[in-house]
N, C-alpha and C positions, 0 to 999 in steps of 0.2 A: 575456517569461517564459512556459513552458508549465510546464504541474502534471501531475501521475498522482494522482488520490483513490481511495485504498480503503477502503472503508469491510466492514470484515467484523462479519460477525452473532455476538451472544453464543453460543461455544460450550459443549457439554455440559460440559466439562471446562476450565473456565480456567482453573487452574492448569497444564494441560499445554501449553493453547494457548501462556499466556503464557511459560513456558519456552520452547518449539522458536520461537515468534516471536524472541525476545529473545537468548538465545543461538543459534539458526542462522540463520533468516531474516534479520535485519535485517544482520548483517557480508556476509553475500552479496549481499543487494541492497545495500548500499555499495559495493562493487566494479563496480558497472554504468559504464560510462564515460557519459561529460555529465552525472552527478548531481550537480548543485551543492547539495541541502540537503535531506534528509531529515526530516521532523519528524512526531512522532505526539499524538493526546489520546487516551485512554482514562478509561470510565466516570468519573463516570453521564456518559452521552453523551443528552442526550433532544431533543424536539420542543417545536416551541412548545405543544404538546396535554399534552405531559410527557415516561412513558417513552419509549425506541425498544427499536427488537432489533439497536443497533447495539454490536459490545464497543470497538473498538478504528478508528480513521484514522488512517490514512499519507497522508501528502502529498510527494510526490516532487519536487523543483523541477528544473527542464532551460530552459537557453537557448530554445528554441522546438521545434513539435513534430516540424519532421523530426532533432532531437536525441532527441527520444522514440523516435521508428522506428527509427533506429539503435542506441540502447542497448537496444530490447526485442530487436531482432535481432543485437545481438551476443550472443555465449558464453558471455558475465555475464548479459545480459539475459536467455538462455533459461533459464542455469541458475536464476536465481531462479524466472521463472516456474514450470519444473517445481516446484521445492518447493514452491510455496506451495498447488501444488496437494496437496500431500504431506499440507501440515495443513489445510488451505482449502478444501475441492472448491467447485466450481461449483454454485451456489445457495446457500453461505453465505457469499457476499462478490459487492459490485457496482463496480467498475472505472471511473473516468471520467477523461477525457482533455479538455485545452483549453488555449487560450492566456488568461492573463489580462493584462490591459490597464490601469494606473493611470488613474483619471477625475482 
């Protein structure tokens, strides 16, 4: 199994955030092809120290990561991407990619 984590930073306005998240973003990125499972937490989100400046994580589950490659490079996959840049820009949210492996 591979994952997509994003973790986005509390925005000025979350209440807005959490709208366009909830009703736009999340049905479009469900249309991405190989997405087996979708799930979010949202606040308090904190560290082991306490708070963070984290609002909201997506965890995106995909059979493995060239399943990843492929859904970010399909038609679903870009179009999410642009959006999220829509409400998201670049530097308030950190993107990570990987396979996880049962021990």
């Amino acid at each position: 199994m591979a994952r997509i984590l994003i973790m986005f930073k509390t925005p000025k306005d979350i209440a807005a955030f959490d709208k366009r998240y909830f009703e736009a973003h999340v049905p479009l990125a469900k249309k991405i092809p190989g997405l087996i499972k979708y799930e979010i937490s949202r606040g308090p989100i904190t560290t082991p120290n306490g708070a963070s400046d984290i609002h909201l994580v997506a965890i995106l589950h995909f059979k493995d990561l060239t399943a990843i490659q492929s859904a970010l490079a399909s038609p679903e996959g870009q179009a999410a991407l642009a959006d999220r840049l829509s409400f998201a820009p670049e530097g308030s949210v950190e993107i990570l990619r990987f396979d996880s492996h049962e021990l």
